[in-house]
C-alpha positions in Angstrom: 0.0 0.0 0.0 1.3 3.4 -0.8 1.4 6.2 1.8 -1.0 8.6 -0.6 -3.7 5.6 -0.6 -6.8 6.3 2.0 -8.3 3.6 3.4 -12.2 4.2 3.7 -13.5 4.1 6.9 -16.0 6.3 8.7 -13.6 8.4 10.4 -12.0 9.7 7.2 -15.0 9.3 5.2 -15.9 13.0 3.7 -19.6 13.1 4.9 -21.1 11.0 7.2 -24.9 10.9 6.4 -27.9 9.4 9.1 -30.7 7.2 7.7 -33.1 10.4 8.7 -31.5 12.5 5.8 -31.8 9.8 3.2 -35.9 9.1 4.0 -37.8 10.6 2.1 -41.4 11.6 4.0 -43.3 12.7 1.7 -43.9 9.4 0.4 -45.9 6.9 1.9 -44.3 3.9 3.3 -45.5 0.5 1.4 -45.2 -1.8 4.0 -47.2 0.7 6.7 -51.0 0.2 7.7 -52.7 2.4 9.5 -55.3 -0.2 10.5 -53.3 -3.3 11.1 -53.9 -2.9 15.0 -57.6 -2.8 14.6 -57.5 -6.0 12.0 -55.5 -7.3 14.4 -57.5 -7.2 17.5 -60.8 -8.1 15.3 -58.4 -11.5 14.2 -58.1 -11.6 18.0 -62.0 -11.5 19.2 -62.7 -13.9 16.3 -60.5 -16.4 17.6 -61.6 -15.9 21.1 -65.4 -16.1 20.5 -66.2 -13.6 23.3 -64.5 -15.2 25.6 -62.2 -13.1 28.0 -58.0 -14.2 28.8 -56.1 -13.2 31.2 -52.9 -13.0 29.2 -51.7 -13.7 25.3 -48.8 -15.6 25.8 -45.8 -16.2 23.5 -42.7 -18.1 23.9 -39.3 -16.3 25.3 -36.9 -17.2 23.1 -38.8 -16.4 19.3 -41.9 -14.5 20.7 -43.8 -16.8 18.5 -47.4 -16.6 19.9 -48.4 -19.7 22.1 -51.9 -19.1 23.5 -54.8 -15.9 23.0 -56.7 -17.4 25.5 -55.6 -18.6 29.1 -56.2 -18.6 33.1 -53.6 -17.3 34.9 -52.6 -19.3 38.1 -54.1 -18.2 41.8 -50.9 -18.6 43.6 -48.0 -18.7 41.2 -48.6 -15.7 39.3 -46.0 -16.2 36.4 -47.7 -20.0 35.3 -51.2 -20.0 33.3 -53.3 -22.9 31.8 -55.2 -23.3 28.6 -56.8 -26.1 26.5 -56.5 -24.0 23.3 -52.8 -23.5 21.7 -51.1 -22.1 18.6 -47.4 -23.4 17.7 -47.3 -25.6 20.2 -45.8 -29.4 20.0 -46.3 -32.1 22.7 -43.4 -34.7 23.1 -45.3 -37.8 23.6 -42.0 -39.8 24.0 -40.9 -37.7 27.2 -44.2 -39.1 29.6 -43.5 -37.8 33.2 -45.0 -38.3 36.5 -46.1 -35.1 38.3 -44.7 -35.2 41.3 -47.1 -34.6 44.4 -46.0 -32.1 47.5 -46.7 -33.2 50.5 -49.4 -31.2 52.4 -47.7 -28.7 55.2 -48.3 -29.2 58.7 -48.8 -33.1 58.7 -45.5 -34.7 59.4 -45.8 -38.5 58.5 -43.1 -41.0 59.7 -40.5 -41.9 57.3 -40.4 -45.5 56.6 -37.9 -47.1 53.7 -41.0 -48.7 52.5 -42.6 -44.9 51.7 -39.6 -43.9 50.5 -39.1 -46.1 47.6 -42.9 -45.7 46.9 -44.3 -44.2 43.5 -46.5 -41.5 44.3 -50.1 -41.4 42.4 -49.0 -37.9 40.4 -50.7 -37.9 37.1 -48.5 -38.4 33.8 -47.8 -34.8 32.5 -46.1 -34.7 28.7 -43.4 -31.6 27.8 -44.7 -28.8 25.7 -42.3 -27.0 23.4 -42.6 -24.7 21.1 -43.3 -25.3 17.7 -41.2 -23.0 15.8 -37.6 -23.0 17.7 -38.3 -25.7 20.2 -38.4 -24.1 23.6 -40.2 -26.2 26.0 -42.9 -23.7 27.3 -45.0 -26.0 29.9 -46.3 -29.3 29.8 -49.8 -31.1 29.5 -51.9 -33.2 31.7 -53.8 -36.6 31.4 -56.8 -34.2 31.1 -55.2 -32.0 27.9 -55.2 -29.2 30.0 -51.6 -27.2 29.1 -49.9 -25.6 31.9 -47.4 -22.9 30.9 -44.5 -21.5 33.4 -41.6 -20.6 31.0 -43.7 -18.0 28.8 -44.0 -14.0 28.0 -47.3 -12.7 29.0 -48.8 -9.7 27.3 -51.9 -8.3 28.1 -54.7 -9.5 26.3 
């Protein structure tokens, strides 16, 4: 490289111009509408049939959007059930058993024969999501999804 050769780079670049001097608004934008939010909320109430959520719910690591409608939890405000779901996928070759907490206040004697005991808990499948596989919650023997690891938006 000779010694009168400039290398081009922003700092020695003659004029630096911002993306706000190059847009031109007078013209309308063609991938802008002005209605999309109402279309989109009537899309919304379609799907929902009247019925009132608690939460829209979409997965946290694509945003992809799991649930409209959903019933958030009494006590453990950040999980939320459902029986309708969008881009969801069950894995029906992880079957777990729920496992059941034992009631507070009643101390029961430990035996080895209660320790080595299956507890009753309900077979619960993993539910992941659809589009980058994410597991999102799980479902129940009674198809009833149960989301904890999800972003909830208002509905």
């Amino acid at each position: 490289m000779e010694k009168d050769e400039k290398v081009d780079s922003p700092t020695n670049s003659q004029k630096t111009i911002s993306d706000d001097d190059e847009i031109d608004y007078s013209i309308k934008p063609e991938f802008y509408d002005p209605e999309l939010d109402d279309k989109d909320e009537e899309w919304v109430q379609n799907k929902r049939k009247g019925r009132i959520s608690d939460a829209v719910l979409s997965c946290p690591a694509c945003f992809t959007t799991l649930c409209l409608e959903c019933q958030r939890h009494e006590k453990y405000l950040t999980q939320y059930r459902a029986i309708f779901v969008l881009n969801c996928k069950i894995e029906n070759d992880q079957v777990r058993q729920a496992r059941e907490k034992p009631k507070r206040g009643k101390r029961k004697r430990v035996s080895s024969e209660s320790e080595t005991a299956v507890t009753d808990g309900e077979m619960i499948k993993p539910v992941c999501c659809s589009v980058c596989s994410t597991e999102v919650g799980v479902i129940d023997e009674d198809e009833v999804y149960h989301f904890f690891n999800v972003l909830p938006s208002e509905s």
